[in-house]
N, CA, C and O atoms as a Maestro MAE file, in Angstrom:
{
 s_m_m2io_version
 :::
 2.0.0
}

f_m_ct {
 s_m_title
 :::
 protein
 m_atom[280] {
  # First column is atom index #
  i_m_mmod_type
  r_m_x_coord
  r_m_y_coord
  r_m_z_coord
  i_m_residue_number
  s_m_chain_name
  s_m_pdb_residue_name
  s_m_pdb_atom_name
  i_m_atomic_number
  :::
  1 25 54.058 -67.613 96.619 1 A "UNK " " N  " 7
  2 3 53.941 -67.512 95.184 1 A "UNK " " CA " 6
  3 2 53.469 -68.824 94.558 1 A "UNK " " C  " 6
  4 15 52.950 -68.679 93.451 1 A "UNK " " O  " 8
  5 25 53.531 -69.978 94.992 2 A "UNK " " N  " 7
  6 3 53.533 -71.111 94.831 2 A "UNK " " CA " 6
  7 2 51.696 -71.373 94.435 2 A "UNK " " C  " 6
  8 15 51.254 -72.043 93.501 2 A "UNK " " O  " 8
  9 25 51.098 -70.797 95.221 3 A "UNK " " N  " 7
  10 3 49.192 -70.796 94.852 3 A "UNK " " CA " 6
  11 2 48.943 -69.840 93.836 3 A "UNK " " C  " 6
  12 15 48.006 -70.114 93.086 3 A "UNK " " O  " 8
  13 25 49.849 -68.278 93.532 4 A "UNK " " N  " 7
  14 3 49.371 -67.909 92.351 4 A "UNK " " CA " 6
  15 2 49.765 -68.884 91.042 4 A "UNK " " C  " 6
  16 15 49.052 -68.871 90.038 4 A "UNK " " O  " 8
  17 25 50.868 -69.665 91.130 5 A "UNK " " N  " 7
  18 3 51.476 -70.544 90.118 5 A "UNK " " CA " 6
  19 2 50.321 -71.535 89.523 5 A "UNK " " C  " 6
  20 15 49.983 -71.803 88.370 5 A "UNK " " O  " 8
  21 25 49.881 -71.945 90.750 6 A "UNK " " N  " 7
  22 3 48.956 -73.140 90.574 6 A "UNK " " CA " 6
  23 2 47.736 -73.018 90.177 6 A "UNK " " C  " 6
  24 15 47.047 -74.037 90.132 6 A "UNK " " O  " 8
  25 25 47.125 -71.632 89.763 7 A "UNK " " N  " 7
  26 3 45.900 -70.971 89.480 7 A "UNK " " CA " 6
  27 2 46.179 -70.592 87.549 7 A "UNK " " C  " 6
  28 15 45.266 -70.496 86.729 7 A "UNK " " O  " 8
  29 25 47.742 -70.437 87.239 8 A "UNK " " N  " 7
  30 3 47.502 -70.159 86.148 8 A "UNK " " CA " 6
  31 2 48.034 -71.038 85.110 8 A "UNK " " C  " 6
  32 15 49.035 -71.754 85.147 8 A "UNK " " O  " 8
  33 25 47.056 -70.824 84.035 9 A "UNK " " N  " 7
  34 3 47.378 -72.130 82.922 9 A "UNK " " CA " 6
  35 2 48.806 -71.953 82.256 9 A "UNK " " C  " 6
  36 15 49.307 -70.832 82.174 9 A "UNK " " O  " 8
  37 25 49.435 -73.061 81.793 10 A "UNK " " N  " 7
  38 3 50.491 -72.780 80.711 10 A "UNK " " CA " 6
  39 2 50.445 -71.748 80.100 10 A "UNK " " C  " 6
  40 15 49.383 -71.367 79.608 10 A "UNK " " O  " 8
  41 25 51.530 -71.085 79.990 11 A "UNK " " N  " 7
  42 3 52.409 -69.878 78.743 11 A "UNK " " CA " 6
  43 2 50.970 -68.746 79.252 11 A "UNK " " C  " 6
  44 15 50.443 -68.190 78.288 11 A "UNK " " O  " 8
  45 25 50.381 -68.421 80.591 12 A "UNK " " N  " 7
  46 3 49.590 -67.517 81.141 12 A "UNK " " CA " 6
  47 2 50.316 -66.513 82.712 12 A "UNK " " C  " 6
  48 15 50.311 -67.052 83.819 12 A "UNK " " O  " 8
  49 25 50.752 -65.384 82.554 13 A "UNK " " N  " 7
  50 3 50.808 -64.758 83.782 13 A "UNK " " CA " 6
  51 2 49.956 -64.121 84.022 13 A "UNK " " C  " 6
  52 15 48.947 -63.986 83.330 13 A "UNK " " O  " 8
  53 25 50.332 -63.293 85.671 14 A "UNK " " N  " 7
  54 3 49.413 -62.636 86.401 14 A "UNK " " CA " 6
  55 2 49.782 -60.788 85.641 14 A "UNK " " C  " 6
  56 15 50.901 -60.277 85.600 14 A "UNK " " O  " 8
  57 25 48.879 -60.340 85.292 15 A "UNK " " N  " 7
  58 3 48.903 -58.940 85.028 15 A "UNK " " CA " 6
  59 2 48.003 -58.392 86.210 15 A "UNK " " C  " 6
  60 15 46.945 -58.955 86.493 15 A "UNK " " O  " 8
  61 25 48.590 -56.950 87.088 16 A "UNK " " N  " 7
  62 3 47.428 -56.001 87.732 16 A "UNK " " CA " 6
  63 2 47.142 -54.904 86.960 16 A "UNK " " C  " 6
  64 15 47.878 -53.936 86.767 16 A "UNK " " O  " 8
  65 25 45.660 -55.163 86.378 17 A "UNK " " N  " 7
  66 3 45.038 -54.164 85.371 17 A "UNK " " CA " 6
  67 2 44.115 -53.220 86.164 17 A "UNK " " C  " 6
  68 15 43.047 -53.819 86.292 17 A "UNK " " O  " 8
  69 25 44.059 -52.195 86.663 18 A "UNK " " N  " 7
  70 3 43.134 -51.137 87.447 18 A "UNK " " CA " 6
  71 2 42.966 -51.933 88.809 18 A "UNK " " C  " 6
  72 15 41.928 -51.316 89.051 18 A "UNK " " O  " 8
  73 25 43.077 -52.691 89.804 19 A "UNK " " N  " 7
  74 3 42.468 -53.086 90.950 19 A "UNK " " CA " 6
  75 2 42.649 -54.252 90.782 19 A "UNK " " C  " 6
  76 15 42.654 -54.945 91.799 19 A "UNK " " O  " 8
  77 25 42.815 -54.767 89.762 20 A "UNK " " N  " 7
  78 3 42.575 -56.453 89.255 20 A "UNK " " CA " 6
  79 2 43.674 -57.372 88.962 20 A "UNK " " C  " 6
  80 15 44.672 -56.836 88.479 20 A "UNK " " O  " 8
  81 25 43.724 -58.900 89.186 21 A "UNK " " N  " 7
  82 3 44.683 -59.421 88.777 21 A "UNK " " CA " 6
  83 2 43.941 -60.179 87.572 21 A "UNK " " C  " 6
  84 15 42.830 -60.649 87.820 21 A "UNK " " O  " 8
  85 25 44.576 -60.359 86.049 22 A "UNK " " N  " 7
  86 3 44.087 -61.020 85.041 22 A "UNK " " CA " 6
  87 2 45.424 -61.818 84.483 22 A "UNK " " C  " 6
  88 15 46.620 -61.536 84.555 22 A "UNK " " O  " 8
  89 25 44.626 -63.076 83.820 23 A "UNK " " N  " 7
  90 3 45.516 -63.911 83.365 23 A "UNK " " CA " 6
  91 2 45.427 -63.379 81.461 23 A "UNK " " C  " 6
  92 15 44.569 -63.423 80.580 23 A "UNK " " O  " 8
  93 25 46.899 -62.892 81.585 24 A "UNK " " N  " 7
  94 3 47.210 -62.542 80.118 24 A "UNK " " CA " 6
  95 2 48.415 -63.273 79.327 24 A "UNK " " C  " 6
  96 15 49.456 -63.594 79.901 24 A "UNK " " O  " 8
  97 25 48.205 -63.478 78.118 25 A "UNK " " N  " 7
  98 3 49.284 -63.970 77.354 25 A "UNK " " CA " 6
  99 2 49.498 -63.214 76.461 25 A "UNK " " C  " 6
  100 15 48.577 -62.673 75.848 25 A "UNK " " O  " 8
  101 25 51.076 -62.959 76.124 26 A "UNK " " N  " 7
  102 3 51.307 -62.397 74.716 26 A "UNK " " CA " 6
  103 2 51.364 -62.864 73.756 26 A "UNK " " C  " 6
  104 15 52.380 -63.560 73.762 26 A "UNK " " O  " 8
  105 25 50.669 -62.959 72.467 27 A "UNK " " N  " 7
  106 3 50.759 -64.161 70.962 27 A "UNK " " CA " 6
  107 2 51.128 -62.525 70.008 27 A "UNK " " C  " 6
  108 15 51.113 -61.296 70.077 27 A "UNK " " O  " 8
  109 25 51.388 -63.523 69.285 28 A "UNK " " N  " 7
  110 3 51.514 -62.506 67.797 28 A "UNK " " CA " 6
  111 2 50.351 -61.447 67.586 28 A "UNK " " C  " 6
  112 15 50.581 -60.241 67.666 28 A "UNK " " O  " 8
  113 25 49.457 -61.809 67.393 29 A "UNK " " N  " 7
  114 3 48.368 -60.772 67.187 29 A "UNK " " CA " 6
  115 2 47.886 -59.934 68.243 29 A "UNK " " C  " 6
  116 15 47.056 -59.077 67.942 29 A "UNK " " O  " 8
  117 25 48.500 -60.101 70.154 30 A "UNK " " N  " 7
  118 3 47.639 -59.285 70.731 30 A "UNK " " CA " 6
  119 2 48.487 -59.980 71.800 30 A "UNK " " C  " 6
  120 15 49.270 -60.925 71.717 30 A "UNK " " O  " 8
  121 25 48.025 -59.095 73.002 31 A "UNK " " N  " 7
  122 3 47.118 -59.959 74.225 31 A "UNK " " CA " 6
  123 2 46.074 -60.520 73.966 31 A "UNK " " C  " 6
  124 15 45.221 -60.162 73.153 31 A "UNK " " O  " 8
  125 25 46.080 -61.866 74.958 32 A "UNK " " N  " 7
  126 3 45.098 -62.500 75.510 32 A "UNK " " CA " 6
  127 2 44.520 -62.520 76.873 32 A "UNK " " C  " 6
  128 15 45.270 -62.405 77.843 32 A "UNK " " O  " 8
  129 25 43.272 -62.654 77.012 33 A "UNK " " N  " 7
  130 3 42.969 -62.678 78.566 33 A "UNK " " CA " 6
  131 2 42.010 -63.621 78.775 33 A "UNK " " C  " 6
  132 15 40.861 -63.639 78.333 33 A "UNK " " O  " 8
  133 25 42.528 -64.353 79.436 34 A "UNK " " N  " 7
  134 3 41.444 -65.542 80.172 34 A "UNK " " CA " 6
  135 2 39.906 -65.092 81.183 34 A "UNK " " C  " 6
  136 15 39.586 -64.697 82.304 34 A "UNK " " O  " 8
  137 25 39.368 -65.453 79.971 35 A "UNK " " N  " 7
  138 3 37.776 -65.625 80.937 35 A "UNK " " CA " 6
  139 2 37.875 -65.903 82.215 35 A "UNK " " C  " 6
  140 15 38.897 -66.505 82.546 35 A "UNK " " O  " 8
  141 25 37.192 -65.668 82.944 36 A "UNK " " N  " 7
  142 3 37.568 -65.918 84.414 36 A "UNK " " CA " 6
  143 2 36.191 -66.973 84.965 36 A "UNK " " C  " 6
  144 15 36.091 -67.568 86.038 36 A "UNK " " O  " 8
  145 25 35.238 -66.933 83.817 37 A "UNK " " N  " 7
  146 3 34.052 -68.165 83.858 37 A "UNK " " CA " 6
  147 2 34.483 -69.166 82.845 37 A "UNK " " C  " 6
  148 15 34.502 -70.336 83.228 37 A "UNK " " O  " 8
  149 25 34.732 -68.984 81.971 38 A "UNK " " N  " 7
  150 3 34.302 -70.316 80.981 38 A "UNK " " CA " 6
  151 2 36.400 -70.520 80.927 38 A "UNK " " C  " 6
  152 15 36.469 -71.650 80.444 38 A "UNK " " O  " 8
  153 25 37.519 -70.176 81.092 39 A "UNK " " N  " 7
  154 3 38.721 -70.385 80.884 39 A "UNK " " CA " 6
  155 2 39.063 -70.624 79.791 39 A "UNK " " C  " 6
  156 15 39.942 -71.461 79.584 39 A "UNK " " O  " 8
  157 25 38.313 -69.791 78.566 40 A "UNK " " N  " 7
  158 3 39.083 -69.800 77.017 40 A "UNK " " CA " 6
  159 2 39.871 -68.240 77.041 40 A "UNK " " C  " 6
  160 15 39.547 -67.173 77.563 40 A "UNK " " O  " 8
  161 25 40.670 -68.521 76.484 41 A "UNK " " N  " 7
  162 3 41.363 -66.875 76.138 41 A "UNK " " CA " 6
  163 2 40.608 -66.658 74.938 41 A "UNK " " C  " 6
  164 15 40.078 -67.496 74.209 41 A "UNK " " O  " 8
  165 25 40.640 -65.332 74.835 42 A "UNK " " N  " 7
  166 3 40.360 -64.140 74.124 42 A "UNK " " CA " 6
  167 2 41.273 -63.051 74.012 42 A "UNK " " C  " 6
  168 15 42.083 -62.708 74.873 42 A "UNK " " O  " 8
  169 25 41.020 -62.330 72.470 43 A "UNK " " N  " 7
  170 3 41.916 -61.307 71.964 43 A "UNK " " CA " 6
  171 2 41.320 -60.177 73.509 43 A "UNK " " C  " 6
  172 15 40.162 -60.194 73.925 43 A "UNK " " O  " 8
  173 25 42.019 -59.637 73.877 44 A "UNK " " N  " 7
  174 3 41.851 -58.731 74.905 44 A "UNK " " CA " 6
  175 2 41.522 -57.071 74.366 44 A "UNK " " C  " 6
  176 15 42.245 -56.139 74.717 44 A "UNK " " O  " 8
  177 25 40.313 -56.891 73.462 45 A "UNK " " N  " 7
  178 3 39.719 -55.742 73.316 45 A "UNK " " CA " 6
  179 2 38.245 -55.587 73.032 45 A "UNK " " C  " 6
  180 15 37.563 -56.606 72.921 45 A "UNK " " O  " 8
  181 25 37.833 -54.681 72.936 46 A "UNK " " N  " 7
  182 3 36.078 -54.094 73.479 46 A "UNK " " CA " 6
  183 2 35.231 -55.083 72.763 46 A "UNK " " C  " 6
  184 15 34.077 -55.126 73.189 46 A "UNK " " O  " 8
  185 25 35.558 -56.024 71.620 47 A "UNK " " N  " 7
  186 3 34.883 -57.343 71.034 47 A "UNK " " CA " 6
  187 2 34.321 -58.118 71.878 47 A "UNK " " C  " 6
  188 15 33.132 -58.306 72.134 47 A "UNK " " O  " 8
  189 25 35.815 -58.811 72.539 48 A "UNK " " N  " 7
  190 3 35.409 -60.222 73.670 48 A "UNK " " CA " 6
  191 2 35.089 -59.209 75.178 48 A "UNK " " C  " 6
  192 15 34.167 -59.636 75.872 48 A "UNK " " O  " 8
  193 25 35.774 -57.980 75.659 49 A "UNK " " N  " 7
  194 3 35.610 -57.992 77.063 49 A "UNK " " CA " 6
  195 2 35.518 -56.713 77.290 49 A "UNK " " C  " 6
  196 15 36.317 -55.886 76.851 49 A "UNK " " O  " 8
  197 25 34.466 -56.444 78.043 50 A "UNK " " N  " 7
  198 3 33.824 -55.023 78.664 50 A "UNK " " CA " 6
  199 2 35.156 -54.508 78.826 50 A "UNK " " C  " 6
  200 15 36.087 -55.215 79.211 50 A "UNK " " O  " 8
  201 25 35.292 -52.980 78.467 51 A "UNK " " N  " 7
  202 3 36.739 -52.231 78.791 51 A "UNK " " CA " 6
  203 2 36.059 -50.784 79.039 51 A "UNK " " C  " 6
  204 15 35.057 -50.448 78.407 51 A "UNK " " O  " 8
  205 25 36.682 -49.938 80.016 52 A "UNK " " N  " 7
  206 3 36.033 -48.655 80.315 52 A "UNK " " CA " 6
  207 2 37.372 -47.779 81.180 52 A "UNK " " C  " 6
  208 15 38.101 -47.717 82.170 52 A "UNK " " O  " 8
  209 25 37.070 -47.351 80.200 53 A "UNK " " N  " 7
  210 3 38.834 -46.409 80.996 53 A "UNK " " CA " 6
  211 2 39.889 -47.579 80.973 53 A "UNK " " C  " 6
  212 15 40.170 -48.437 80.137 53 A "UNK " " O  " 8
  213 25 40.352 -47.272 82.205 54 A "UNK " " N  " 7
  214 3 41.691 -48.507 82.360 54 A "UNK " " CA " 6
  215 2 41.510 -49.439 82.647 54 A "UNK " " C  " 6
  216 15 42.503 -50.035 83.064 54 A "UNK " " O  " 8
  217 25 40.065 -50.283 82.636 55 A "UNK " " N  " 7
  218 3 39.860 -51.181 83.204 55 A "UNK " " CA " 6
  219 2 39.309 -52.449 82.490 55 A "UNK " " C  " 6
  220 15 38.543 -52.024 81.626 55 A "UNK " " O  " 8
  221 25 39.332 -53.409 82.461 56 A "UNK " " N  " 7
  222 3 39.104 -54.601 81.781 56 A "UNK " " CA " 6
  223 2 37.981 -55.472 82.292 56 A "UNK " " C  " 6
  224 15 38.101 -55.729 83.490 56 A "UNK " " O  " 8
  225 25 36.952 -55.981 81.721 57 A "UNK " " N  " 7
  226 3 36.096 -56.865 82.435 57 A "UNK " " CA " 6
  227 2 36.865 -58.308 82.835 57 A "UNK " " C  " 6
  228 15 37.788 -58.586 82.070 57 A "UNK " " O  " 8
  229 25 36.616 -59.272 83.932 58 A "UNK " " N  " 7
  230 3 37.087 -60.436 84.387 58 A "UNK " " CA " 6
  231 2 36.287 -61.246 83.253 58 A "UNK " " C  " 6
  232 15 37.099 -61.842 82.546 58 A "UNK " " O  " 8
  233 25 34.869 -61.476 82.823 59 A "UNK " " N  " 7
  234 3 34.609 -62.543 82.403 59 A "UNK " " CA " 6
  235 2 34.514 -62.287 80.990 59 A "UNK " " C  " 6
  236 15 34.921 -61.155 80.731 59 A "UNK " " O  " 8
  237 25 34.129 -62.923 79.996 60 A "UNK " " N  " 7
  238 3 34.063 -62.382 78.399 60 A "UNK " " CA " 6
  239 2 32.651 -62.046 78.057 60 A "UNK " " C  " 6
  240 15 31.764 -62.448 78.810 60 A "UNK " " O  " 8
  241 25 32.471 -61.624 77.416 61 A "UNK " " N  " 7
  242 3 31.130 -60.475 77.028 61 A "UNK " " CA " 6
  243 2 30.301 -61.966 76.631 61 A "UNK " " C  " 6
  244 15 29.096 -61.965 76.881 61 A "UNK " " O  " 8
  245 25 30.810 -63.048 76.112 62 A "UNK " " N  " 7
  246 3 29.375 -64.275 75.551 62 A "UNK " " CA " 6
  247 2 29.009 -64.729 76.764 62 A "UNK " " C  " 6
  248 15 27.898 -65.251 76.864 62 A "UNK " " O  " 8
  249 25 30.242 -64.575 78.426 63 A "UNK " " N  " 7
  250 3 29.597 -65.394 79.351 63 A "UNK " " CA " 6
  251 2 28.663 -64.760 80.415 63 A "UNK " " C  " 6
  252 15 28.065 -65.275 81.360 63 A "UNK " " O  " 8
  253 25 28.744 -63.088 79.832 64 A "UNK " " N  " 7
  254 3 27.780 -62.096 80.728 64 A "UNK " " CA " 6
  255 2 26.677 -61.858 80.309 64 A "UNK " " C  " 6
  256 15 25.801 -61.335 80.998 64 A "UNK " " O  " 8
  257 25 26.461 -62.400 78.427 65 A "UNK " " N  " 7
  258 3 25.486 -62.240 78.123 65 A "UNK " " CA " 6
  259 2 24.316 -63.731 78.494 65 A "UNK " " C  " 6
  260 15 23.096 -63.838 78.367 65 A "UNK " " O  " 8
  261 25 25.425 -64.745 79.003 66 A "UNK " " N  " 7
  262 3 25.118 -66.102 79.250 66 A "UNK " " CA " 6
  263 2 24.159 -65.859 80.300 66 A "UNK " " C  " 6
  264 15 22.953 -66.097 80.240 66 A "UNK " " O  " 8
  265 25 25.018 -65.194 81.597 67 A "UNK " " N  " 7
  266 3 24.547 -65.405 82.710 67 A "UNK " " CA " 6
  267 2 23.214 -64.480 82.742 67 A "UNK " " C  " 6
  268 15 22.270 -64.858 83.436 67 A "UNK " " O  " 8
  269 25 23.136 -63.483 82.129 68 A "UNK " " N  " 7
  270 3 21.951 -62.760 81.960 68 A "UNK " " CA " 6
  271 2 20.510 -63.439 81.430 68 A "UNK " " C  " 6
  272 15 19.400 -63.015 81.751 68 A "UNK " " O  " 8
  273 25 20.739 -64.455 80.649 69 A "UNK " " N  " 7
  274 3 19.685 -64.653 79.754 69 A "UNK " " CA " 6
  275 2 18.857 -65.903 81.437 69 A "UNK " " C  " 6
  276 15 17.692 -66.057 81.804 69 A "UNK " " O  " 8
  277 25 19.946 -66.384 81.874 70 A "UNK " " N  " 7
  278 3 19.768 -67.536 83.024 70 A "UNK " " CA " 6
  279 2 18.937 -66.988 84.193 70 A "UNK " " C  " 6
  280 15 18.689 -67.704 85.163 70 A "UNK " " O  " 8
  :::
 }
 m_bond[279] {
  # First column is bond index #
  i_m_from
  i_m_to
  i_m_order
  :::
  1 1 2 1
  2 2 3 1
  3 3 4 2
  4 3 5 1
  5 5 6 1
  6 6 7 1
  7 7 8 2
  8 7 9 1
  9 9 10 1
  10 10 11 1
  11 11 12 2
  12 11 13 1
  13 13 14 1
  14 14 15 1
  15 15 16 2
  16 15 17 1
  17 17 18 1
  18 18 19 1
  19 19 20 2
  20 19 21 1
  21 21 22 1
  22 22 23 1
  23 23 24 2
  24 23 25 1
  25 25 26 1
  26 26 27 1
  27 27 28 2
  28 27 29 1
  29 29 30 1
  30 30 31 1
  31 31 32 2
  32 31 33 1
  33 33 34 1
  34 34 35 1
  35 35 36 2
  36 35 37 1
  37 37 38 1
  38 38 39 1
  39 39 40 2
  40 39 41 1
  41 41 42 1
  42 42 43 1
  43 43 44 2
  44 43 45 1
  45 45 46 1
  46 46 47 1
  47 47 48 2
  48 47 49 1
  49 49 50 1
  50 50 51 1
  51 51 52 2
  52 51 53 1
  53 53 54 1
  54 54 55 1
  55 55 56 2
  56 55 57 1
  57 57 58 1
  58 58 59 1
  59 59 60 2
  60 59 61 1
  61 61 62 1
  62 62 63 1
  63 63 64 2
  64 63 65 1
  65 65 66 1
  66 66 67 1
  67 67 68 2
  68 67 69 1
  69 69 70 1
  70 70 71 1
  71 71 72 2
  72 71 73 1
  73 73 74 1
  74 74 75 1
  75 75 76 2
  76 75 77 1
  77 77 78 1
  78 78 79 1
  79 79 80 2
  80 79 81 1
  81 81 82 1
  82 82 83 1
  83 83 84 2
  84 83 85 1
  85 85 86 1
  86 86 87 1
  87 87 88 2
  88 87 89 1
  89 89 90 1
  90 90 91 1
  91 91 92 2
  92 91 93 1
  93 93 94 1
  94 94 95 1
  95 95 96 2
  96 95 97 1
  97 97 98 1
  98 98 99 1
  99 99 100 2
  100 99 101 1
  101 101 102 1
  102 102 103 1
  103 103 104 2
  104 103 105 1
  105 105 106 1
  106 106 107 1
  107 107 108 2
  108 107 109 1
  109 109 110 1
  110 110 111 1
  111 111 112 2
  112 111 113 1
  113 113 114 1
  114 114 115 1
  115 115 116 2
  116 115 117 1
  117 117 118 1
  118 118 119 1
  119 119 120 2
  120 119 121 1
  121 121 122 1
  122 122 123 1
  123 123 124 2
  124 123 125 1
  125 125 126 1
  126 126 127 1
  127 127 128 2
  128 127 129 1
  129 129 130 1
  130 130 131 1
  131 131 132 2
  132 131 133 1
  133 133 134 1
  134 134 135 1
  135 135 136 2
  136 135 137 1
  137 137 138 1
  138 138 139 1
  139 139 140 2
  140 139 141 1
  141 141 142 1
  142 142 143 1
  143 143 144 2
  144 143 145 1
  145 145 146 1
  146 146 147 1
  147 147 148 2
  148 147 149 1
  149 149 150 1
  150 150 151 1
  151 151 152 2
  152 151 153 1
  153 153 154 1
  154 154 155 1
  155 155 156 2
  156 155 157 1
  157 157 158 1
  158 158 159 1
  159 159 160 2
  160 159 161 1
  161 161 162 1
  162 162 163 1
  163 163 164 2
  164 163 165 1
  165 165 166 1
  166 166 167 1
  167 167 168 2
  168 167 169 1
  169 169 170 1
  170 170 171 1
  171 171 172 2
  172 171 173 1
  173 173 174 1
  174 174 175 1
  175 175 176 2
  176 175 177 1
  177 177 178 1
  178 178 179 1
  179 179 180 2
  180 179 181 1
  181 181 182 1
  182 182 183 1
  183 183 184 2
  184 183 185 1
  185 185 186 1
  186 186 187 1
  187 187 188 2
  188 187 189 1
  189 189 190 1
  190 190 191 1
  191 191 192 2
  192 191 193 1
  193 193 194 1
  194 194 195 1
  195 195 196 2
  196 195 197 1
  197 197 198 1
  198 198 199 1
  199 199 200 2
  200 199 201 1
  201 201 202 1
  202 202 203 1
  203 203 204 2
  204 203 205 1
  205 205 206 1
  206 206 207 1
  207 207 208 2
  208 207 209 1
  209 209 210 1
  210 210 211 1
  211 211 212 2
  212 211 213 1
  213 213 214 1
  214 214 215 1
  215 215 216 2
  216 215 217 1
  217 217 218 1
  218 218 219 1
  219 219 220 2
  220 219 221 1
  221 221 222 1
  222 222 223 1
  223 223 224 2
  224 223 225 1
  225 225 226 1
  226 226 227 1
  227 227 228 2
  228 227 229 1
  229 229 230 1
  230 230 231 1
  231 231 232 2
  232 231 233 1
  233 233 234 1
  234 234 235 1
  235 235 236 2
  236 235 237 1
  237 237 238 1
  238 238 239 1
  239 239 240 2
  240 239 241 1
  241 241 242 1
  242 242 243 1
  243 243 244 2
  244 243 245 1
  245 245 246 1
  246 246 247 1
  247 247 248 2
  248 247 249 1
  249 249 250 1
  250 250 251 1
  251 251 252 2
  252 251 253 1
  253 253 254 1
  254 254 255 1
  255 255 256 2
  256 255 257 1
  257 257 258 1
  258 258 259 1
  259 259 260 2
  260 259 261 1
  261 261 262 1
  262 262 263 1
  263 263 264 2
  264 263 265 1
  265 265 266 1
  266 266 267 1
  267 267 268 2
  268 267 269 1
  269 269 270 1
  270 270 271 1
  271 271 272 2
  272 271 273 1
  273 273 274 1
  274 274 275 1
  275 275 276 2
  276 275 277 1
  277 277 278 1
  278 278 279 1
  279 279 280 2
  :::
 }
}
């Protein structure tokens, strides 16, 4: 347990969302979920991150549109 510890930032746990492990926080207004490219959180809905059925995208929608344009 000691290497998942060391992977996640302050006041961040491990959630398994469809197949996936994501780093989520609970704040007042929402979940959050950590980008898994750039490591800013984001409100965790269809705004910042691809969602389709039960499933959640890993990176945030500005860093897929990033890697696309590259």
């Amino acid at each position: 347990m000691a290497t998942l510890d060391a992977r996640l930032a302050p006041g961040f746990e491990f959630l398994r969302i469809a197949g996936g492990f994501r780093r989520i926080m609970k704040t007042e207004l929402g979940q959050e979920q950590l980008c898994a490219r750039c490591n800013e959180p984001w409100p965790m809905d269809p705004e910042f991150f691809k969602i389709t059925g039960r499933s959640v995208g890993y990176e945030c929608k500005a860093c897929i549109q990033e890697r696309k344009r590259k």
